[in-house]
N, C-alpha and C positions, 0 to 999 in steps of 0.2 A: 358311404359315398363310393362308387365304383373308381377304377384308376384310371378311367379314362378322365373322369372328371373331376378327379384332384389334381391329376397332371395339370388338367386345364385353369384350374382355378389358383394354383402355383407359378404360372405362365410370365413369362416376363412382362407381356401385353396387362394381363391381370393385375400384377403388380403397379406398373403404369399406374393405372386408372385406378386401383385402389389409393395409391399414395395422393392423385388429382383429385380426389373427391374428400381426401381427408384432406387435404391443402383448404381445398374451398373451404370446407366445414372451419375450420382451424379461422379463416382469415375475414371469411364475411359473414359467418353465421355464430362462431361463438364470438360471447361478449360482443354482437354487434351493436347495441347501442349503449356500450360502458363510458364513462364519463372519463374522456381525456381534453382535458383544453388546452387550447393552441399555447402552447409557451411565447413569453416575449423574445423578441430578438438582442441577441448580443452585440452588445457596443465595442468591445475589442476588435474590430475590423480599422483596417488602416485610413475609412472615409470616417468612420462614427469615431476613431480614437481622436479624430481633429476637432469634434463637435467642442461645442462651452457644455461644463455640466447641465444645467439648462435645458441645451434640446436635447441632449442624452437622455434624459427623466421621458420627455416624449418620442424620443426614435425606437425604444425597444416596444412602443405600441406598433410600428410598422407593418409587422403584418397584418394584425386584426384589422388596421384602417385600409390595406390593401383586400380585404378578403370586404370588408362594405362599402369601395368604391364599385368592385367588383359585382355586389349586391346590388348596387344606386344604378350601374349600366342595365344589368339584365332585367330591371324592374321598368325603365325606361322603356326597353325594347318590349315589353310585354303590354304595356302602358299601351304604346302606338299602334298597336298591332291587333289591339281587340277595342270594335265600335260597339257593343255589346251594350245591355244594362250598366247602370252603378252598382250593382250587386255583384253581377259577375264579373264586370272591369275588377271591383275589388277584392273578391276569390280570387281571381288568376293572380294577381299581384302576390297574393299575402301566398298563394303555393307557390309563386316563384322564387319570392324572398326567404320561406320559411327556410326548404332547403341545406340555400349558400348561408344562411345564418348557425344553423345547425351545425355546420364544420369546426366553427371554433370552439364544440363543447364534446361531439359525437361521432364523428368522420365519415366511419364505417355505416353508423344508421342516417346521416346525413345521403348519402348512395342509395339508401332501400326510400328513404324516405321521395326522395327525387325520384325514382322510378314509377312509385305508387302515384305522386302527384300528375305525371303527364299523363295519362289517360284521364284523369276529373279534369285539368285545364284544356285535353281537345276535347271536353266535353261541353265544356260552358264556354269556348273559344267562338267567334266566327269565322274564322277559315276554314272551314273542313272542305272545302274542295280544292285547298291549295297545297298547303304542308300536313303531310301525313307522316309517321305517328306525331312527329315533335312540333308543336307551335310555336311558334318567335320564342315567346316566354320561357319555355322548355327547354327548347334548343338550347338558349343562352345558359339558362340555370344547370340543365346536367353538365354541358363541357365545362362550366366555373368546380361545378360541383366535384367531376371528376378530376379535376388541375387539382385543386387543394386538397383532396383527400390524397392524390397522386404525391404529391408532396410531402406529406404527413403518416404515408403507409411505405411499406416497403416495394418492389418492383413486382413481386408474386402477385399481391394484393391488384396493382394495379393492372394487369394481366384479367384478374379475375374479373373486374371490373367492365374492364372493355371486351371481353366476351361476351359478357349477361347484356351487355348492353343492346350489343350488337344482334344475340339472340332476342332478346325484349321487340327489337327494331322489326327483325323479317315475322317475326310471329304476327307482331300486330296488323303490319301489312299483311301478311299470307290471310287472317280469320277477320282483319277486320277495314281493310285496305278499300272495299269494292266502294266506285262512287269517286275515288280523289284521283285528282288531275298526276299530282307527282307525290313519289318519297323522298323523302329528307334523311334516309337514314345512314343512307351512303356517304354525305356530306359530312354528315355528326362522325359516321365512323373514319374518316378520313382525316378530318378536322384533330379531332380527340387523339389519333396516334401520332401527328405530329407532336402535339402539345406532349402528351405523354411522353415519346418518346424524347423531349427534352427535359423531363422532367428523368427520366430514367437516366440518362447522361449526367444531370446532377448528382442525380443519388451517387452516382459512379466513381464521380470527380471527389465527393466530400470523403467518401470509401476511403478512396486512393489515399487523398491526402492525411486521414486520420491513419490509415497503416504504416504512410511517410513518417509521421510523425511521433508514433510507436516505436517506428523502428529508429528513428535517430535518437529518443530517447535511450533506449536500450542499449546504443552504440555508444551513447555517453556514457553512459551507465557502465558500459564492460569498461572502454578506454580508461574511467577513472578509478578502477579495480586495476586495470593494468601497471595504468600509472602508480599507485597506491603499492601495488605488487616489488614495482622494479623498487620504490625508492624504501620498500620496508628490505628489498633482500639488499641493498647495498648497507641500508642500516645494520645488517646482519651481518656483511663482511667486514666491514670496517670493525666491529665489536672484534671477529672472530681471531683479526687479526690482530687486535693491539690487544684487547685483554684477554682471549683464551691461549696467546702464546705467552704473555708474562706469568699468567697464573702456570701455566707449565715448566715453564722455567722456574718456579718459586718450589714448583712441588719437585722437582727433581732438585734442588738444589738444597731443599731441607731432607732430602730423602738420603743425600752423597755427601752432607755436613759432619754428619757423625764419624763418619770413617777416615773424616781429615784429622781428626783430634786426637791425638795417642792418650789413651785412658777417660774417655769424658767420664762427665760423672751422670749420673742417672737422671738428674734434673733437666738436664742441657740435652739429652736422648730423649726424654721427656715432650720435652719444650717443639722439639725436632719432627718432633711425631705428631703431634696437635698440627704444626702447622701443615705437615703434608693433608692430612686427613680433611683440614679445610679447603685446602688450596683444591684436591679432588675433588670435595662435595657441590667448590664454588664449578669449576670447571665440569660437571655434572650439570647440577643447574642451569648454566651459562649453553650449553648444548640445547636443553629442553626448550628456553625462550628463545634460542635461534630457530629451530626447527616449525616455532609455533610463528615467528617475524617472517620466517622464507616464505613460508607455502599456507596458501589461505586454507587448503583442504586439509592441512597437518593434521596426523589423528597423534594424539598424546598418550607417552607409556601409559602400560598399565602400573605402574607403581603408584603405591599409595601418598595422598600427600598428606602432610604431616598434619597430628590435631594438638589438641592441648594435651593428651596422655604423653606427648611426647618434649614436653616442656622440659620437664628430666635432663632429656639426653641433652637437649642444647644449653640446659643450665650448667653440666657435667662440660660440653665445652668452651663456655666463657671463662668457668672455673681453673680450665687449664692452661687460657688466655692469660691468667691471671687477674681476673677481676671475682671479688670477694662478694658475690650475691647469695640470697638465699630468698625463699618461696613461702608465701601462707597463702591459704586457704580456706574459704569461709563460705558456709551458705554446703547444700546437697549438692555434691556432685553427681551430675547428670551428664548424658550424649546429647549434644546438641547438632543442627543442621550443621553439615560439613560446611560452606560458606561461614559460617560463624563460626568454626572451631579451625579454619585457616586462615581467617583473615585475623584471629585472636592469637594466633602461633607467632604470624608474620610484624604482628605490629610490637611483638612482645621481642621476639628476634632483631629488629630493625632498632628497638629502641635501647637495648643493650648493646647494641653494635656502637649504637652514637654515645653511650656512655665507656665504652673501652677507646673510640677517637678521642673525644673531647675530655674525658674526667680519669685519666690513666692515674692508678694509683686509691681510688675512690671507691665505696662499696655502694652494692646497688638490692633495693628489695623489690620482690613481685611479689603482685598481692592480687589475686583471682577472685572476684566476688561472686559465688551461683546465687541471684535472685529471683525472685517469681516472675517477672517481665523479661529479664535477659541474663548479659552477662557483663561485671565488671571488671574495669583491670586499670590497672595503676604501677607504672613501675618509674620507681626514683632513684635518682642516685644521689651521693653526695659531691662534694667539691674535689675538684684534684689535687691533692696530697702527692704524687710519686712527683720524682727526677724528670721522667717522659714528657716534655709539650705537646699538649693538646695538636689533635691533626684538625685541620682547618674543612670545611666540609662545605657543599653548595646547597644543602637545604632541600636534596631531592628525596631523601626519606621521610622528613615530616611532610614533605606533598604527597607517596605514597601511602603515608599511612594515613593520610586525611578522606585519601580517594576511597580508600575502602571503609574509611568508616562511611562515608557518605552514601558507596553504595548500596550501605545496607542499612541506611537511615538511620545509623547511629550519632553521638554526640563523642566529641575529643577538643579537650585545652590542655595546652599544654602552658612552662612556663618556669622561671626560676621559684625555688624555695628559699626558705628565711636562712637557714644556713650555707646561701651560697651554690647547691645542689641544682638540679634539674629533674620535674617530674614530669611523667604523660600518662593523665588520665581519661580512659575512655567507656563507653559505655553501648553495649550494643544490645538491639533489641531483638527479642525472642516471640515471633508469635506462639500465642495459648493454642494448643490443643488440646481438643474435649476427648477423652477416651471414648470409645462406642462403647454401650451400654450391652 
């Protein structure tokens, strides 16, 4: 192709009318006679929300009965308007009604079908020396035809619509016009853009109002993030202030105990040291849930969170709590999904926590089950034996530890034992994975 006529065929003009003609192709020729039927009308409107159930079951018929009132007129005016035979009185009718009938199943081919018909009905018409191209009948049936399809398409469509039409009109006059008194086609197209263009005003208005109503969603939508936002970071302050300042004060004040005592003894430095080392790890922690309560977009350390390898360590500090536990193990030990091998840490941690409040002085066993479906766990204690009174507790860790069993569709009862004790045992499930072959 020469450059002069690629330039040209690149042309913004060119483009134009390539994009016009795939428009049309797009809107009246593919899938034009694909099967969409008229939907019923919704009763949620502020007249029909008054209705009795009742006439609601018949008011979402509303259109279709509008769309063959509309039928019953233009067959009328077709009726009146040709003295003809009973053959072709009855042709012109059944091609007028075909049509507007057509609309509630085909929309797009209900248009092709209406255009084809007015040429056969001014053919077996009598008027041909009065209205040219469109007959009563005609008339009536394309402008119903073009309302409801106008309704039912989008605004492009209906553009295309009333062009072809319009073109259809001067051609027939221009090649087949000679002989009639007047055209009618001026009227039709005159007619037709009112109509249409109220009907484009609609399409406009329902536009508007469904973007309206996106968008106040989505204004809900943020406000109640917002709101959600403010009252999770005051939850964050108030934490920050009463418990990450006492836990600071506990650590510096197990950290500066030792130095009050002239000579302690190794026990009591001991002792001194455990509690710092908590009071930091708590006060760690207590940092990382603030950071994730402030800011919705928190990205969380990379440090690792804790699995059951590290059951150990925290056994190692109950141990120096002073509570007398010890660990079995039973079944293959395997790596399981990190969600099960933390929420198996946390409820195994939380539940010796409640045995050093409530059963001071008491020894406590962990018992790990690895089976073929999951994992079990069971840790008990016995009764309180020591000097210390039980510290009084409001039950928000067995709902923690409930919560996560549940989200992982496991099972947990808890519950006294016969000696007096307290045990929590849980069970969580493992999906099977099949090795690839």
């Amino acid at each position: 192709m020469p450059p002069k006529d690629r330039a040209v065929s690149r042309s913004p003009e060119f483009r134009l009318a390539a994009d016009a003609l795939r428009g049309l192709r797009q809107d009246l020729f593919h899938d034009a006679f694909a099967y969409r039927p008229l939907p019923r009308m919704s009763v949620d409107g502020r007249l029909t929300r008054r209705l009795s159930p009742r006439l609601r079951e018949y008011a979402v018929w509303t259109p279709h009965a509008a769309v063959m009132v509309a039928a019953l007129a233009a067959t009328l005016i077709a009726a009146s308007s040709n003295d003809s035979g009973d053959l072709s009185s009855l042709l012109v009718v059944l091609l007028v009604v075909g049509p507007i009938g057509l609309t509630l199943f085909r929309p797009v081919g209900a248009f092709w079908f209406s255009i084809a018909t007015t040429p056969v009905v001014a053919t077996f018409g009598d008027s041909w020396t009065a209205d040219w191209p469109w007959q009563p009948g005609s008339f009536a049936c394309h402008l119903v035809v073009l309302t409801v399809v106008a309704l039912r398409t989008r605004p492009r469509t209906t553009l295309w619509m009333w062009v072809l039409t319009g073109a259809y009109g001067v051609g027939a006059e221009a090649f087949f016009g000679a002989g009639h008194y007047s055209s009618n086609t001026g009227p039709l197209m005159t007619i037709s853009a009112f109509a249409l263009l109220a009907v484009t005003v609609l399409h406009i208005r329902r536009s508007a109002a469904r973007e309206v109503t996106a968008q106040q969603t989505v204004t809900a939508h943020e406000r109640s993030k917002r709101t959600l936002l403010e009252e999770r970071t005051t939850i964050a302050r108030e934490l920050h202030d009463v418990v990450a300042h006492h836990m600071s004060v506990v650590a510096i004040q197990a950290e500066a105990a030792p130095y009050r005592v002239e000579n302690p003894p190794p026990e009591l430095e001991q002792a001194f040291a455990t509690i710092r080392e908590n009071a930091v790890a708590a006060l760690t922690e207590l940092r990382r849930v603030l950071g994730v309560v402030r800011a919705e977009d928190y990205e969380a350390p990379d440090a690792p969170q804790p699995t059951l390898a590290d059951i150990d360590g925290l056994l190692a500090n109950v141990r120096d709590a002073g509570l007398t536990v010890e660990k079995v193990v039973t079944g293959a030990v395997r790596e399981l999904p990190q969600g099960i091998e933390l929420s198996a840490y946390r409820i195994t941690q939380e539940a010796l926590s409640n045995s050093l409040r409530h059963a001071p002085g008491a020894t406590a066993r962990v018992e790990i089950g690895y089976v073929l479906g999951g994992l079990g766990l069971r840790i008990v204690n016995g009764r309180a034996t020591g000097l210390v009174k039980p510290s009084p507790g409001a039950g928000h860790g067995l709902t923690g530890m409930r919560e996560r069993v549940t989200m992982l569709n496991g099972e947990m009862t808890t519950g006294e034992t016969d000696d007096g004790g307290y045990e929590v045992t849980v069970f969580l499930p493992v999906p099977l994975t099949e090795d690839p072959a």
